[in-house]
C-alpha positions as CSV (number, residue, x, y, z in Angstrom):
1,X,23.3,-30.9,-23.9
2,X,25.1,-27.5,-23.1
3,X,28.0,-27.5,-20.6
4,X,27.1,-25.9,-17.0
5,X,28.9,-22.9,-16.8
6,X,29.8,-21.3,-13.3
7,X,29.6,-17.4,-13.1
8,X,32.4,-15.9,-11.1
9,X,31.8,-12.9,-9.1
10,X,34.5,-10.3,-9.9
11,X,36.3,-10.5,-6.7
12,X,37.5,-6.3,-7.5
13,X,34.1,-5.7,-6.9
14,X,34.2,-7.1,-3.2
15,X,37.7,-6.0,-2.1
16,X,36.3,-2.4,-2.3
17,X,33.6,-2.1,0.1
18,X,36.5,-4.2,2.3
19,X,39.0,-1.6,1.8
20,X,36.3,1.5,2.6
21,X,35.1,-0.5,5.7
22,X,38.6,-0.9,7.4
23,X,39.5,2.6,6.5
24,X,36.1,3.9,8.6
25,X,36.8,1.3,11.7
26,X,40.9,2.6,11.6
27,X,39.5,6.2,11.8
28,X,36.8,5.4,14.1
29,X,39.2,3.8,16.6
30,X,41.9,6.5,16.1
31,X,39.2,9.3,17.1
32,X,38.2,7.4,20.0
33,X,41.5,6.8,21.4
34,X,42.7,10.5,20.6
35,X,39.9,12.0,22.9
36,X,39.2,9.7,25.2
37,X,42.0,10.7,28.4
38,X,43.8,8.4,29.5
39,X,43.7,8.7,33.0
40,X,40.8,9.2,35.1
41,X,41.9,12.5,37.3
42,X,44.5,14.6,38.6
43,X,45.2,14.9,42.2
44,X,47.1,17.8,43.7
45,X,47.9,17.9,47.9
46,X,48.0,22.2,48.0
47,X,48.7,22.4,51.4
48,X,49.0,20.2,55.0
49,X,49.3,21.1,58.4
50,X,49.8,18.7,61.2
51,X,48.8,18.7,65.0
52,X,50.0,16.6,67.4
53,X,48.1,16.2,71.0
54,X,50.1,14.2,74.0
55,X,47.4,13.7,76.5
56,X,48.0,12.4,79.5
57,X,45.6,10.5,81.7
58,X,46.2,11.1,85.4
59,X,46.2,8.1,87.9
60,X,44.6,8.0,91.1
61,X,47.4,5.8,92.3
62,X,50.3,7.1,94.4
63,X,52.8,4.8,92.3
64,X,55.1,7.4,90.3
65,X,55.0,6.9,86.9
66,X,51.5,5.5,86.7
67,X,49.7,8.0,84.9
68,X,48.9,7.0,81.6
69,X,49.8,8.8,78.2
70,X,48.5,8.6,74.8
71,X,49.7,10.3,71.3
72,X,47.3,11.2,68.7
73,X,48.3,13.4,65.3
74,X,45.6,15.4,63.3
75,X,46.7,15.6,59.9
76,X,44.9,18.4,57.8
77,X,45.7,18.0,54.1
78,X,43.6,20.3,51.4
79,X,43.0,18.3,48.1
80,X,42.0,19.7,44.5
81,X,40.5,17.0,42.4
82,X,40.5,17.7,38.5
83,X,37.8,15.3,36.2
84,X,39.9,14.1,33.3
85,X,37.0,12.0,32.2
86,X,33.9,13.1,29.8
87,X,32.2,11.6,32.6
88,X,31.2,12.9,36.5
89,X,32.8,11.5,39.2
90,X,31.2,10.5,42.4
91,X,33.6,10.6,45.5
92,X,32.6,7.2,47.6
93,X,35.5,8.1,50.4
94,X,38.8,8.8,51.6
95,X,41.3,6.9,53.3
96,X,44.7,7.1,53.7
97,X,48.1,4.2,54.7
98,X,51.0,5.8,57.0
99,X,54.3,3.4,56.8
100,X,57.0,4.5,59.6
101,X,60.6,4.3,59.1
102,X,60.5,1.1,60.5
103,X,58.0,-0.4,58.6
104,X,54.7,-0.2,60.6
105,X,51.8,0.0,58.8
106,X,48.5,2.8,60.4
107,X,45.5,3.1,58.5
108,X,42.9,5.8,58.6
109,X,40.3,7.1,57.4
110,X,39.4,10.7,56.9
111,X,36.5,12.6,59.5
112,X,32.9,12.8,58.7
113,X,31.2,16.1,58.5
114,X,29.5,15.1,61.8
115,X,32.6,14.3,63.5
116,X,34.9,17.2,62.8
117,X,32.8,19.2,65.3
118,X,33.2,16.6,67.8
119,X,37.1,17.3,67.1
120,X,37.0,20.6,67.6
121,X,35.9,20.9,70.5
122,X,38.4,18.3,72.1
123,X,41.5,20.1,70.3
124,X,39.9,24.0,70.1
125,X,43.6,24.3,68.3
126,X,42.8,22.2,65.2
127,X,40.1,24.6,63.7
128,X,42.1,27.6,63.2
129,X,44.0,24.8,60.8
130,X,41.0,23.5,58.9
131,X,39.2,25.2,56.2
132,X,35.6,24.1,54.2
133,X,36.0,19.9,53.8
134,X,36.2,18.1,51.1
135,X,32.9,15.4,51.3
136,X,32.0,11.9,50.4
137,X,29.4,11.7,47.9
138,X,30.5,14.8,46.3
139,X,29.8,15.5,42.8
140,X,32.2,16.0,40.6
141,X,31.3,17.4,36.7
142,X,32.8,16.6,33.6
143,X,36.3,18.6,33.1
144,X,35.3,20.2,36.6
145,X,37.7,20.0,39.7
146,X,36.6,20.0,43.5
147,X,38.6,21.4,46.4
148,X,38.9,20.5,50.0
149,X,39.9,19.6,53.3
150,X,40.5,16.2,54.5
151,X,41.0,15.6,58.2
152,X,43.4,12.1,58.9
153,X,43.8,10.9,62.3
154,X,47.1,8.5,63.1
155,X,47.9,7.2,66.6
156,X,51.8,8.5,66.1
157,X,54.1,11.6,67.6
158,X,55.2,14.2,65.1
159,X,58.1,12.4,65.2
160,X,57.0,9.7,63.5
161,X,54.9,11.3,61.4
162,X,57.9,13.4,60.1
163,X,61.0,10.6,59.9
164,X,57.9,8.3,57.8
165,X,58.5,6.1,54.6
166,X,55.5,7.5,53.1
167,X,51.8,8.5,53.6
168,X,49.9,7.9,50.8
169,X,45.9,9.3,50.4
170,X,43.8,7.1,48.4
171,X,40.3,8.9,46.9
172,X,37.9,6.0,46.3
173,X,35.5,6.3,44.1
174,X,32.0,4.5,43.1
175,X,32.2,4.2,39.1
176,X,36.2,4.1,38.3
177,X,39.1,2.9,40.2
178,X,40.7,4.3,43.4
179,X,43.0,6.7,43.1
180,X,46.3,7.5,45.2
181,X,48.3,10.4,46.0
182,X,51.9,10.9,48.3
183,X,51.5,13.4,50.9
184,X,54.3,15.3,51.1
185,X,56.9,14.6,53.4
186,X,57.5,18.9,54.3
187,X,54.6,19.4,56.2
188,X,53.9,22.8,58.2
189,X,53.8,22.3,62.2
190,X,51.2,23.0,64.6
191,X,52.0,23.6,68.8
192,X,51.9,20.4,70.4
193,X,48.9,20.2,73.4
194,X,49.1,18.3,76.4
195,X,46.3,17.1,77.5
196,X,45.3,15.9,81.0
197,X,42.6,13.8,82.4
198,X,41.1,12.6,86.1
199,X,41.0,9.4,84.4
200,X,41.1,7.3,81.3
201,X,37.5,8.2,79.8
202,X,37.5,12.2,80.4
203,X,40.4,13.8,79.1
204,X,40.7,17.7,79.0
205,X,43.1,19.7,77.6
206,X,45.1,21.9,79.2
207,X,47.4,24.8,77.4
């Protein structure tokens, strides 16, 4: 009876196809990493103007010292957005974090369309500030940028707003991560208003 005899694949012949296949993935990942960015946008804060409002609400008491005050600053920051991705970006909203000198923490969130009116007419001094918003749900394109006003509101005095730690803008979005930005600490000055009121729920201004 013959001996069984075992053929052996030439192994040379596998390595080969091994060789070409790890060459194609190592080129493959290489073009993926070298254009795919690697961050998801650029922020830029082009300009801010603040406005602070001191209204006080008058007292129908005789009592010195009893009227009532309150301090309210309107901060108008314009925002260019640049798409980094090859994909759109789809604004969900803004919000920004205020941290004093000594630590406190204010959070806000920037006007709606429908409320910046509202604004307006309160403090007729703020519009002359703004300029065309910036909205939620705004579109933007790939490699395309988007301009615009956001309008913050912080229960502060200018003081505070201009001896701060930081204020820091965050740009949320519905398909990536938020995204954050400093607000710069030189920011231009707008004539303080003080306001007066009959009583606590209808304040007017007064120049």
């Amino acid at each position: 009876m013959s001996e069984l005899q075992l053929i052996h694949p030439d192994r040379r012949n596998l390595l080969a196809p091994v060789l070409i296949a790890f060459v194609v993935l190592g080129i493959a990942i290489a073009l993926v990493l070298r254009y795919t960015p690697h961050r998801t946008a650029d922020l830029a804060i082009t300009h801010t103007a603040v406005y602070p409002a001191h209204t006080v609400f008058k007292s129908d008491s005789l009592v010195v010292g009893s009227d009532k005050t309150e301090d309210d600053l309107y901060v108008l920051t314009n925002l260019h957005i640049q798409d980094r991705l090859n994909l759109p970006l789809f604004i969900k909203d803004f919000t920004a974090t205020l941290i004093t000198s000594d630590g406190q923490q204010f959070d806000s969130s920037a006007a709606e369309k429908a409320d910046l009116e509202n604004i307006y007419a309160v403090f007729p001094a703020i519009r002359p500030l703004a300029s065309e918003p910036l909205l939620r749900e705004t579109f933007i394109g790939p490699s395309k940028s988007a301009d615009g006003m956001l309008l913050l509101h912080f229960p502060v005095t200018l003081e505070v707003w201009q001896h701060r730690q930081s204020a820091v803008l965050q740009v949320h979005l519905y398909h990536q991560g938020p995204l954050s930005i400093t607000i710069p600490i030189e920011s231009s000055k707008a004539a303080a208003t003080h306001s007066q009121g009959t009583d606590q729920d209808k304040p007017s201004e007064q120049e």
